[in-house]
ROZAVO-751582 format. One record per residue (C-alpha): x, y, z. Coordinates in steps of 0.02 Angstrom, whole numbers, plus 50000, padded with zeros to 5 digits. Each point is the difference from the previous one (the first is absolute). Layout:
BEGIN
@u=X	v=Y	w=Z;
...
END
This chain:
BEGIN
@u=50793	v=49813	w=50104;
@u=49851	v=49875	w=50023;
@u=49841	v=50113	w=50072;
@u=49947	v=50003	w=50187;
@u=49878	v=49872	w=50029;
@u=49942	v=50101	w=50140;
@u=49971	v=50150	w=49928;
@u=49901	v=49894	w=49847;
@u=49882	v=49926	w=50125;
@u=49978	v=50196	w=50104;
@u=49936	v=50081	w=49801;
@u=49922	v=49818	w=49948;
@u=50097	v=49957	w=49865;
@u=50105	v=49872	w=49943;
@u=50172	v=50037	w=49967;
@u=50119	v=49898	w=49909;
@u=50179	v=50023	w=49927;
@u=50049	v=49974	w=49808;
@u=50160	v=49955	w=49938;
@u=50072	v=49971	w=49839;
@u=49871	v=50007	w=49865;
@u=49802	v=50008	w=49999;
@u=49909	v=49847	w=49945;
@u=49858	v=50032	w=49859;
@u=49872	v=50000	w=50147;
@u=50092	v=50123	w=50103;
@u=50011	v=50110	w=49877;
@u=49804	v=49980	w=49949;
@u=49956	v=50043	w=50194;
@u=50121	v=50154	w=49971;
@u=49918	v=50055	w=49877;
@u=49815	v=49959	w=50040;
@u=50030	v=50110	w=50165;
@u=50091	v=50148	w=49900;
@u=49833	v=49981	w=49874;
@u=49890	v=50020	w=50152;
@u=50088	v=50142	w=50056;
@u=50050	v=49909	w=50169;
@u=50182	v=50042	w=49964;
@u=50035	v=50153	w=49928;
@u=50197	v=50052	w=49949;
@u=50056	v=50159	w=50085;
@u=50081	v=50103	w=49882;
@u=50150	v=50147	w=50051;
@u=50068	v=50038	w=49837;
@u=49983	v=49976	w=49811;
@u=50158	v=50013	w=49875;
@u=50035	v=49958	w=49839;
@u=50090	v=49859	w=49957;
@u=50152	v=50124	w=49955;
@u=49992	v=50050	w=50176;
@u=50036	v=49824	w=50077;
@u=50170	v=50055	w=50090;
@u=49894	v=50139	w=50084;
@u=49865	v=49860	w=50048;
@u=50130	v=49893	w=50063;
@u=50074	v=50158	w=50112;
@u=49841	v=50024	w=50075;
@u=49980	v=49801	w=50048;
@u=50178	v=49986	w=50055;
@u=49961	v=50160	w=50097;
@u=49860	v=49922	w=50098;
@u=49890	v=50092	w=50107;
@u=49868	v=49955	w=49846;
@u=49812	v=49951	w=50076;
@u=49956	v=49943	w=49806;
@u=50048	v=49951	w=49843;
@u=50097	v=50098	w=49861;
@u=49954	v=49941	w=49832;
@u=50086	v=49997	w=49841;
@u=49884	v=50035	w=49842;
@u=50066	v=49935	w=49839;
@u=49912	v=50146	w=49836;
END
């Protein structure tokens, strides 16, 4: 769903939709605001990869304000 333009211009910011895959320079802004701590990943849950069919359970539960993240020892 392409973002509100109205509700962009109300918090000043430009919004913008991205489909299919990230160009080099998109994903170079990405990261440059993730490095600046301007974006920062919410994060619900942390499982090993061995527990991916739990992670998946809570995702296809939604209700999730966050992430769950796999980690790969």
């Amino acid at each position: 769903m392409p973002p509100d333009p109205e509700l962009a211009k109300r918090y000043g910011v430009s919004a913008r939709f991205i489909d299919g895959l990230p160009t080099v320079q998109q994903l170079e802004f990405g990261t440059a605001l993730i490095e600046q701590g301007k974006v920062v990943p919410r994060v619900v849950k942390v499982l090993r990869l061995e527990e991916a069919a739990t992670a998946q359970q809570l995702v296809a539960g939604g209700g999730l304000n966050g992430k769950v993240v796999l980690t790969v020892d």
